[in-house]
Backbone bond lengths (Angstrom), bond angles and torsions (degrees), N, CA, C in turn:
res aa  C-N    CA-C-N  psi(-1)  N-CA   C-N-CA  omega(-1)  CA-C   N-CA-C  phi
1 X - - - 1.461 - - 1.529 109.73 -
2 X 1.571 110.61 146.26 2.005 94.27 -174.62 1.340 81.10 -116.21
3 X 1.083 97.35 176.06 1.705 139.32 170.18 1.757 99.57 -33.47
4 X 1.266 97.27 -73.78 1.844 115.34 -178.47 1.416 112.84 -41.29
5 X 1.571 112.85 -4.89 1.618 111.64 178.61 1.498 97.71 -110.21
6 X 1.140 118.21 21.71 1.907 126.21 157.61 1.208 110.65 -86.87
7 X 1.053 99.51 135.81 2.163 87.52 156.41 1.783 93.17 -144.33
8 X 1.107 117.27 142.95 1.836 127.12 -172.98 1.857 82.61 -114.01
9 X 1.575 98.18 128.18 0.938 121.49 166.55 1.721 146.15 -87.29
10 X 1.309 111.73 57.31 1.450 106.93 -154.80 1.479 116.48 -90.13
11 X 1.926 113.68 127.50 1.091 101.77 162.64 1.304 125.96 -114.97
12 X 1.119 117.36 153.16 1.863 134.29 -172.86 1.266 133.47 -120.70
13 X 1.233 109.52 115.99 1.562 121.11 -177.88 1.372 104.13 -94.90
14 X 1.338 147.91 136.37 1.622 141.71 -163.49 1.932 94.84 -26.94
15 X 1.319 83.25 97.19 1.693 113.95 164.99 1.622 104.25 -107.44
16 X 1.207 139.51 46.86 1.147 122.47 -171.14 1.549 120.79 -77.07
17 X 1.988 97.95 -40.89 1.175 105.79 160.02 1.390 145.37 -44.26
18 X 1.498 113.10 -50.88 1.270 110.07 171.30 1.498 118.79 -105.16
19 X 1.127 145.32 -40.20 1.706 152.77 149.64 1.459 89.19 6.21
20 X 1.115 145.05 -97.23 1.323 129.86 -160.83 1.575 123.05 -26.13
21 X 1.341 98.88 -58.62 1.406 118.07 -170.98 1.700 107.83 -63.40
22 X 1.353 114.63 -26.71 1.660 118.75 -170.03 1.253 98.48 -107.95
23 X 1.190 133.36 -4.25 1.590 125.42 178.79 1.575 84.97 -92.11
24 X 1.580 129.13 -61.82 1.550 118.66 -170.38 1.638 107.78 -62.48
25 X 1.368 125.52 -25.77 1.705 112.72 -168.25 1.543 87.96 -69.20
26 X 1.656 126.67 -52.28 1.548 105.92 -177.76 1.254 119.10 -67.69
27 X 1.170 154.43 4.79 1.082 148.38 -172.11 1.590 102.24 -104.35
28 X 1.121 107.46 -22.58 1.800 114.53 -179.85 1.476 99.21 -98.19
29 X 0.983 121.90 -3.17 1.324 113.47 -174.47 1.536 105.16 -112.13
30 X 1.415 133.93 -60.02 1.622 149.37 174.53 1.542 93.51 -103.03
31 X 1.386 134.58 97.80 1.274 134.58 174.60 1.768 93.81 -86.60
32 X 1.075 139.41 -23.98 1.010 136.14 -175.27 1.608 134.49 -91.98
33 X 1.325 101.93 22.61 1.334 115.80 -151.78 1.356 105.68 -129.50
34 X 1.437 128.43 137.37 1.859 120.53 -161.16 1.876 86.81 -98.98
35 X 1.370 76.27 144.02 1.897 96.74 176.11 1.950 106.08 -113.32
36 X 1.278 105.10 133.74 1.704 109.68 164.02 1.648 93.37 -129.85
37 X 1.392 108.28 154.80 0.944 136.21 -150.07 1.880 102.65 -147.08
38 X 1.446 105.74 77.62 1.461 102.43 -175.83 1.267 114.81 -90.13
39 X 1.519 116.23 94.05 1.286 125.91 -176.05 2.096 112.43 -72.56
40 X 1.583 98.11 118.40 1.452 113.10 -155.16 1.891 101.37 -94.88
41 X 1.595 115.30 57.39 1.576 111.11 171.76 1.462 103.83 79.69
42 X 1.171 126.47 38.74 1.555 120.98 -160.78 1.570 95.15 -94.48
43 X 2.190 117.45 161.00 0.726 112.19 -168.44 1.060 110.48 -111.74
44 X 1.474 117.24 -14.10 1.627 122.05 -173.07 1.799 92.26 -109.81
45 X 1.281 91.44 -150.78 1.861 124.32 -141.49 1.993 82.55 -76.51
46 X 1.229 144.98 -21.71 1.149 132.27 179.95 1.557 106.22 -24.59
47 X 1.658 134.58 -66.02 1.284 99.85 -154.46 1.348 98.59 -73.18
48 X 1.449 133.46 -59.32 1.573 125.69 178.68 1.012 109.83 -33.30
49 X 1.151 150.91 -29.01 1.264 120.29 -177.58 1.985 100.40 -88.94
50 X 1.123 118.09 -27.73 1.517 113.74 -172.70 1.838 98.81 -46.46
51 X 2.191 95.64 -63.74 1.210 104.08 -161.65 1.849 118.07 -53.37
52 X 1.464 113.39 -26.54 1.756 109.83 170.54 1.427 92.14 -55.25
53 X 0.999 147.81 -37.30 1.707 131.25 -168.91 1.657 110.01 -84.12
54 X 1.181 127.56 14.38 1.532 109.69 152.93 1.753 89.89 76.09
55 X 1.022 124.71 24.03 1.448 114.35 168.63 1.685 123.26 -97.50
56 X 0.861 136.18 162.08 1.566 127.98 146.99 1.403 107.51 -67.94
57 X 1.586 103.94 138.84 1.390 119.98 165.02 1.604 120.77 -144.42
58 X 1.507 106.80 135.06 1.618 105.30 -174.11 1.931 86.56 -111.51
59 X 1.791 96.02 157.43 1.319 78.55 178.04 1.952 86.29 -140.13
60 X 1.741 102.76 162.93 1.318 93.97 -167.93 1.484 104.89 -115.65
61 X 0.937 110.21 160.52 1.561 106.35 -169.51 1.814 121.92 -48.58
62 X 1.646 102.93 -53.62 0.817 93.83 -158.15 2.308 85.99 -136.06
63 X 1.288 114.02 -177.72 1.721 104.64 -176.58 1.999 100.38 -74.52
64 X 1.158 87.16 148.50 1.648 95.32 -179.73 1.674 94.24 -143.00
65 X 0.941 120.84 25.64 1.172 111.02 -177.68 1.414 112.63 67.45
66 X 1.496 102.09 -177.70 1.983 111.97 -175.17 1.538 105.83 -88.37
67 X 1.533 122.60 -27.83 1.492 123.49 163.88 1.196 114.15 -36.90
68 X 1.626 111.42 -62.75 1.372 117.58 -173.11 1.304 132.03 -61.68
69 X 1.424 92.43 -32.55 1.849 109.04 162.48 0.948 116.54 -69.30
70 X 1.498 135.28 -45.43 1.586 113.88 -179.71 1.238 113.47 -84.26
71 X 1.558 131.08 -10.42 1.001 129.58 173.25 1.865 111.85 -53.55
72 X 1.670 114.63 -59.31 1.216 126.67 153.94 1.500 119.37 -30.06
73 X 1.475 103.11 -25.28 2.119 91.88 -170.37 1.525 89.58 -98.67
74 X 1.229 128.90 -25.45 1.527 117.22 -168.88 1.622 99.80 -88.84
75 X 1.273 135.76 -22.29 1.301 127.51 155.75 1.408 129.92 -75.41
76 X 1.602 111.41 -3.09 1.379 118.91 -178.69 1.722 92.43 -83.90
77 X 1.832 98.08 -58.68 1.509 96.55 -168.45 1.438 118.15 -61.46
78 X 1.580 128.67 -19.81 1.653 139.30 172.11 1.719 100.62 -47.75
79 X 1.136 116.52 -45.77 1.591 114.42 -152.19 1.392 81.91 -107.41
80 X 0.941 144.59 -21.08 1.523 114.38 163.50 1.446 127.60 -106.55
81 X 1.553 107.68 34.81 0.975 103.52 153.40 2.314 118.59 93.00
82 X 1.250 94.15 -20.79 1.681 99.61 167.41 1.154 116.52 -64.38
83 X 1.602 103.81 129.76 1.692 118.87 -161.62 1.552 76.77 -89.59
84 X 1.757 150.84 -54.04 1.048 127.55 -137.77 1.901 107.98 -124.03
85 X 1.002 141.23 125.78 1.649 137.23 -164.33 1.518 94.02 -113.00
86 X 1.461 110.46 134.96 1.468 121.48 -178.84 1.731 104.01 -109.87
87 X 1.071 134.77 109.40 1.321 126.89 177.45 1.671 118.24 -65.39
88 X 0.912 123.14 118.27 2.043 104.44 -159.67 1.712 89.70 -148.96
89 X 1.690 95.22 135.38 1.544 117.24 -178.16 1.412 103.80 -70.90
90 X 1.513 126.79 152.47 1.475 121.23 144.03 1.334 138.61 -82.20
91 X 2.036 109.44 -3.33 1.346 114.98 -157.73 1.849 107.38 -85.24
92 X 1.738 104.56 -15.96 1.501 107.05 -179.74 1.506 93.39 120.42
93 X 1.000 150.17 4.51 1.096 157.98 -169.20 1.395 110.10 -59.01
94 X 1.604 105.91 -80.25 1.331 124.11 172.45 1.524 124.53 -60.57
95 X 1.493 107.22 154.46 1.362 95.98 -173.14 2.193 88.53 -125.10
96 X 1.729 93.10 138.25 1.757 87.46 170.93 1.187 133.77 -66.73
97 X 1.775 114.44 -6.18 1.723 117.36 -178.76 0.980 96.37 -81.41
98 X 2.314 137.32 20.98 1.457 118.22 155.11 1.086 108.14 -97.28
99 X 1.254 120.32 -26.23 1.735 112.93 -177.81 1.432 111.02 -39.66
100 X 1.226 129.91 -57.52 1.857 116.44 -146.69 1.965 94.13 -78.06
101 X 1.702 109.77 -13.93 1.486 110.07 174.34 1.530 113.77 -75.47
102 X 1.384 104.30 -34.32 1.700 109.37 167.23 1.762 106.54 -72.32
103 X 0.771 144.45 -44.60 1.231 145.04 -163.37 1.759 105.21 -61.83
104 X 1.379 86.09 -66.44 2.036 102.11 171.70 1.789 103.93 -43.83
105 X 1.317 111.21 -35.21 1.662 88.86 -163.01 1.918 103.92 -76.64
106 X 1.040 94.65 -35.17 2.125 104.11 171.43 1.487 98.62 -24.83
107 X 1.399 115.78 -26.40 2.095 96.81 -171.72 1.562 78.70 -103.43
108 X 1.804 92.45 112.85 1.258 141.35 175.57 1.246 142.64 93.85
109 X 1.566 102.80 6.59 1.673 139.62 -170.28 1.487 101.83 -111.11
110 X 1.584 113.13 175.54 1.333 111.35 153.46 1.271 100.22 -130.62
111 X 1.762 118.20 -8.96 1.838 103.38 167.08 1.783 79.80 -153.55
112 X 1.272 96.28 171.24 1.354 130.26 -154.94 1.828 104.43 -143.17
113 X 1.194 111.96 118.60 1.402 114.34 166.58 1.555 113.38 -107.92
114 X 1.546 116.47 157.18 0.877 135.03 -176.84 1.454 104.58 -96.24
115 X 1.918 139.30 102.56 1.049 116.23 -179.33 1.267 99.81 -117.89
116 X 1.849 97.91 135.95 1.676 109.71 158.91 1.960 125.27 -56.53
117 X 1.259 103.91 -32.09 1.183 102.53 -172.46 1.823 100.87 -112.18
118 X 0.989 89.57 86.91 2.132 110.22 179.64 1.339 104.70 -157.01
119 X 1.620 137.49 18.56 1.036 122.92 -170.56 1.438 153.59 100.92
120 X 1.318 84.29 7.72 1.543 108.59 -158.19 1.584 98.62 -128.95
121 X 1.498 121.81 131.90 1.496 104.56 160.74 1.820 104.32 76.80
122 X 1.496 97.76 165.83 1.139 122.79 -177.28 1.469 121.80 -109.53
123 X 1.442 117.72 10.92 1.450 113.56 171.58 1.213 140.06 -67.19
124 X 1.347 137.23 72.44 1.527 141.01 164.10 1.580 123.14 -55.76
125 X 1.688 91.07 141.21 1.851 98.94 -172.45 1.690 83.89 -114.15
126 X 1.303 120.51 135.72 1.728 117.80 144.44 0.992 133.44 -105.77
127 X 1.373 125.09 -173.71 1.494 134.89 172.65 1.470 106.72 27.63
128 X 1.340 118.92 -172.95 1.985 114.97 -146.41 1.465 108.95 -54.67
129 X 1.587 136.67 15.20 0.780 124.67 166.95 1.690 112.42 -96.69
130 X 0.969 107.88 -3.80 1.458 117.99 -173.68 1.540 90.92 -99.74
131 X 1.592 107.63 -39.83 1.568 87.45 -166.78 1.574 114.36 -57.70
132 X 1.832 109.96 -36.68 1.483 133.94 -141.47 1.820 83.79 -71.85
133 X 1.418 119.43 -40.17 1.726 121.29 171.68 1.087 122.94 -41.31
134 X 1.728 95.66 -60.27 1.786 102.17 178.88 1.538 100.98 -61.61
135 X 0.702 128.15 -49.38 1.590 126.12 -170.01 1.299 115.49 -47.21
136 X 1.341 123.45 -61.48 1.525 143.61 170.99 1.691 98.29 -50.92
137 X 1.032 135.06 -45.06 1.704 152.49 -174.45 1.429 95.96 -44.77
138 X 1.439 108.59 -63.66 1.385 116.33 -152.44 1.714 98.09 -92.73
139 X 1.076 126.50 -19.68 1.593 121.49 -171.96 1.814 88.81 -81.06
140 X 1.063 111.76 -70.37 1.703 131.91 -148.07 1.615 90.08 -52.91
141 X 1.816 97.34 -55.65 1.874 96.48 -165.26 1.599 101.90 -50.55
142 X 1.725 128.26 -38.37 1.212 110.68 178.46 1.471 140.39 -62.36
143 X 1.271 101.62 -14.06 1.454 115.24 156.23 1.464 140.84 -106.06
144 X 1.130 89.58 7.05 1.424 96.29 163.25 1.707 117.72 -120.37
145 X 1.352 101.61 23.32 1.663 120.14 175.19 1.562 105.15 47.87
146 X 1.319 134.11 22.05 1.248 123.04 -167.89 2.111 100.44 -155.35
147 X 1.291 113.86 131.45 0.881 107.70 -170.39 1.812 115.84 -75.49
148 X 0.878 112.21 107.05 1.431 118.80 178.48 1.863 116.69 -79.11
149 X 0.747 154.43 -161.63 1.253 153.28 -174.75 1.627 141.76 -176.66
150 X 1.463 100.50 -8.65 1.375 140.27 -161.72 1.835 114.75 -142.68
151 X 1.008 123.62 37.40 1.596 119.31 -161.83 1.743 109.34 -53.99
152 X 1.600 108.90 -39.01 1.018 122.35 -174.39 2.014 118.45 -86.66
153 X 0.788 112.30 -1.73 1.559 127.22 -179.80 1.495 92.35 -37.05
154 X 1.110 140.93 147.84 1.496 131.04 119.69 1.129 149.62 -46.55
155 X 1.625 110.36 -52.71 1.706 133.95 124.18 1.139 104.46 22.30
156 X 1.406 150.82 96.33 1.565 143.61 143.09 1.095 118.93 -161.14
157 X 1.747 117.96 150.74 1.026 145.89 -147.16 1.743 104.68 -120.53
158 X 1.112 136.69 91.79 1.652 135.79 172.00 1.756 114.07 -113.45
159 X 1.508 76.98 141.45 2.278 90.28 176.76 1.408 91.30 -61.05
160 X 1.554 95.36 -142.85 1.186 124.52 -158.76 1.439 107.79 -117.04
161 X 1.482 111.08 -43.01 1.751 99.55 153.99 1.103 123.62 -46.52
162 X 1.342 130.32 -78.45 1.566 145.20 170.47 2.054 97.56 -20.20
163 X 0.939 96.54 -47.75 2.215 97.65 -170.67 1.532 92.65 -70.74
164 X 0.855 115.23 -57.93 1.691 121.14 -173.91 1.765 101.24 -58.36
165 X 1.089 127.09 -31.76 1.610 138.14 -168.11 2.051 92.11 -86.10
166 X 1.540 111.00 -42.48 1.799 104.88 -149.44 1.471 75.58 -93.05
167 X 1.497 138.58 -37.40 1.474 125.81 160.66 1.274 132.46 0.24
168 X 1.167 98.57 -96.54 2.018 135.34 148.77 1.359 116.57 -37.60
169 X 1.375 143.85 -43.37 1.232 157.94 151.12 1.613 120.93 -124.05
170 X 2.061 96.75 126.17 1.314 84.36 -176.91 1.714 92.91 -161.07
171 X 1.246 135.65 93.24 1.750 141.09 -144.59 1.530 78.95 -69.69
172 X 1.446 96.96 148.69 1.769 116.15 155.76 1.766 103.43 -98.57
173 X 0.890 130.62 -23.53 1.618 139.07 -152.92 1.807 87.09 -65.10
174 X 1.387 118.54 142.71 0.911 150.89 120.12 1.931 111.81 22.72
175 X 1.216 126.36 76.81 1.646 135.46 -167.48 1.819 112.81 55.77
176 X 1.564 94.52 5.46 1.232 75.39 158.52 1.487 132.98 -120.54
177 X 1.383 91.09 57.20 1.689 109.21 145.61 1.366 118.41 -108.18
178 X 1.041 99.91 -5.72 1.399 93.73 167.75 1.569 120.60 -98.60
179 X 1.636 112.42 -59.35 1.223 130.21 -177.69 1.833 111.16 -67.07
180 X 1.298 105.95 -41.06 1.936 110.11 -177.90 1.424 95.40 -88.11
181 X 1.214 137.10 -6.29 1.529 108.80 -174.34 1.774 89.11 -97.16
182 X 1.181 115.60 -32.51 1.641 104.54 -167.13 1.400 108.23 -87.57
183 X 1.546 139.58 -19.31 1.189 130.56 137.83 1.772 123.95 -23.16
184 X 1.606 81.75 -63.94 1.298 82.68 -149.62 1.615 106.78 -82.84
185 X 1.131 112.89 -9.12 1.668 111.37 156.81 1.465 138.46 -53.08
186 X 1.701 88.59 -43.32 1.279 107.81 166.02 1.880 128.90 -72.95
187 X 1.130 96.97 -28.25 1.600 96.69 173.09 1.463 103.96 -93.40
188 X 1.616 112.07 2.25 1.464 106.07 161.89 1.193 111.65 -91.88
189 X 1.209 129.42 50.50 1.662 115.47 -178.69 1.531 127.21 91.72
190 X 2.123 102.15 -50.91 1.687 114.26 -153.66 1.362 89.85 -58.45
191 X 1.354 100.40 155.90 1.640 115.68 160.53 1.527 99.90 -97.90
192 X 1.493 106.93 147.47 1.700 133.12 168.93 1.082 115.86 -146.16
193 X 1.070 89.69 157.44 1.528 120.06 -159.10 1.854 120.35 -143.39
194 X 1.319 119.23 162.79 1.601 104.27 156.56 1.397 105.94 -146.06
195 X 1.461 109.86 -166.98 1.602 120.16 -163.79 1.173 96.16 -149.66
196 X 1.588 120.22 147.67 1.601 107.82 178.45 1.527 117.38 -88.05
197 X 1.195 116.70 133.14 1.676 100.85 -175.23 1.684 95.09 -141.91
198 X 1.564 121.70 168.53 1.662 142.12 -148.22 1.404 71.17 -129.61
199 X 1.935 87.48 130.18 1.532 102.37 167.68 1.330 87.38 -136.45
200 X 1.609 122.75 164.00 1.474 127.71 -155.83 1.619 88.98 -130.25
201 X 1.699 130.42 155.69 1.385 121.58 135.20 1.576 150.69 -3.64
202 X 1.533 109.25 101.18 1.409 89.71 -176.28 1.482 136.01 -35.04
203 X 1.758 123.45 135.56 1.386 104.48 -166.55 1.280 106.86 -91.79
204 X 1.216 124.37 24.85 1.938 130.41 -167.47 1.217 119.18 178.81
205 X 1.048 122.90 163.01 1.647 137.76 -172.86 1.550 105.42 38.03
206 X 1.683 101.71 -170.47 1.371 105.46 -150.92 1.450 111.52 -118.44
207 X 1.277 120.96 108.85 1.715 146.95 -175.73 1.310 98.86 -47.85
208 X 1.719 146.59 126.53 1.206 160.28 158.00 1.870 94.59 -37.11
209 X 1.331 161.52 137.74 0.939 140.96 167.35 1.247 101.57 -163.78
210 X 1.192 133.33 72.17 1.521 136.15 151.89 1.622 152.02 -152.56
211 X 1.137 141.12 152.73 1.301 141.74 -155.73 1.632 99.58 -27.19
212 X 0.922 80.48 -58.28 2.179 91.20 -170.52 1.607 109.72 -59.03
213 X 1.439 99.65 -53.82 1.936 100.50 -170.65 1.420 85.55 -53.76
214 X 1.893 117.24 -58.80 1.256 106.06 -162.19 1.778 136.01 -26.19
215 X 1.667 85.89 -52.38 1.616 90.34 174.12 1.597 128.94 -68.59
216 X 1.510 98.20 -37.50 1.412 111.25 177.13 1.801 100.72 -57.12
217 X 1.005 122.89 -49.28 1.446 117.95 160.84 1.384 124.97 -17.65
218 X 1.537 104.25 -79.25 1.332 131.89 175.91 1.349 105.04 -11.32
219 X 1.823 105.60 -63.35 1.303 136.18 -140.57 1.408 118.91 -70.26
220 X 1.639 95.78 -53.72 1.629 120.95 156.19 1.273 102.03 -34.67
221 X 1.075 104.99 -86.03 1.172 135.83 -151.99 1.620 109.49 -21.16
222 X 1.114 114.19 -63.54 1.289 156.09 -164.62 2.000 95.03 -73.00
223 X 0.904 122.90 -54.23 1.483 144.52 -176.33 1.590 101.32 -74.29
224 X 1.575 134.32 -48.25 1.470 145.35 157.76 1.499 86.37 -44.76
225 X 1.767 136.81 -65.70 1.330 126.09 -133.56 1.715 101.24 -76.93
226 X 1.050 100.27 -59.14 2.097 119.85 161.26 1.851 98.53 -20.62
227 X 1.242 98.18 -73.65 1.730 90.50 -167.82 1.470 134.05 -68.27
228 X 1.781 107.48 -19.30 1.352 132.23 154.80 1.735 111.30 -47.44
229 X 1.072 89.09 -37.13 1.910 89.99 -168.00 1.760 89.27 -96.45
230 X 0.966 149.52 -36.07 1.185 146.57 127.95 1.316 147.97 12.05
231 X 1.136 99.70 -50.32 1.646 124.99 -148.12 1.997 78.16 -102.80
232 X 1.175 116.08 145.85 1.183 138.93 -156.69 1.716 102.56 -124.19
């Protein structure tokens, strides 16, 4: 399999700040590897700055959220043909020396998460957002016979079934791209898995972060997890 059967999937909400800097760290890092860049209704310089980097970029009319965007990158990468889809942040989050560790775990997986909390790194979640993790931790790992640790990561690694599967189905709603797609993969059969990988501080824009969202989090959260197991 080469390189050219990758494609890293990034979507962006006015990323202007950091998008430059994370489109060149992967490109210096996996020079061999195709980048899309699903620009999500943004208001500033995000796509110009994507397009100076030699990337593909689709852009959507108007914000649909990050569902809707990766939904768009896993139907971009279906029709053209990429056996492997990299799920990848625009805020600086991620770092590319995890990709070729996500890639390796696929022999025997059909997706691969990237988890902060496996050991690796210094990333801490608190208060009900930490709880809403553990929570998801202990439901999800029981059905997917394997202890997972990270349900909510962005971080992920899918074949070519799984792209052809998030294609055809792929929620815009509110964490559930995170929480309904990995449910529902799993009671589809896919096997998952994760790998421990170091994620750093967003390098731009402004992180939801407070007492109130916190709980309202919680709340979702928890209400997304109910209807995932739900959903028929």
């Amino acid at each position: 399999m080469t390189q050219k059967s990758v494609l890293v999937i990034i979507p962006a909400w006015n990323e202007e700040e950091s998008i430059g800097d994370v489109l060149q760290e992967i490109q210096d890092v996996l020079p061999d590897v195709d980048i899309l860049v699903v620009d999500d209704g943004s208001t500033d310089s995000t796509v110009k700055t994507a397009r100076e980097h030699d990337v593909a970029v689709l852009e959507l009319p108007f914000n649909l959220g990050v569902g809707g965007a990766r939904r768009l990158g896993y139907i971009y990468a279906r029709d053209k043909g990429y056996q492997i889809a990299v799920q990848f942040d625009a805020d600086g989050q991620h770092l590319p020396e995890s990709i070729p560790g996500l890639i390796a775990g696929l022999d025997g997986a059909d997706m691969v998460i990237g988890a902060r909390f496996a050991g690796e790194g210094d990333y801490r979640a608190r208060g009900p957002r930490r709880w809403a993790m553990t929570l998801f931790s202990l439901v999800i790992s029981g059905q997917a016979k394997v202890r997972l640790t990270d349900t909510t990561s962005g971080l992920r690694c899918c074949n070519r079934e799984l792209i052809e599967y998030y294609a055809a189905w792929y929620p815009v709603e509110y964490l559930a791209d995170t929480i309904d797609t990995l449910v529902r993969a799993i009671k589809a059969g896919y096997v998952v898995r994760q790998i421990p990988v170091v994620m750093r501080p967003r390098a731009g824009g402004a992180p939801s972060a407070s007492p109130v969202k916190s709980i309202a989090y919680l709340g979702r959260a928890v209400f997304v997890l109910c209807l995932a197991y739900l959903r028929k």
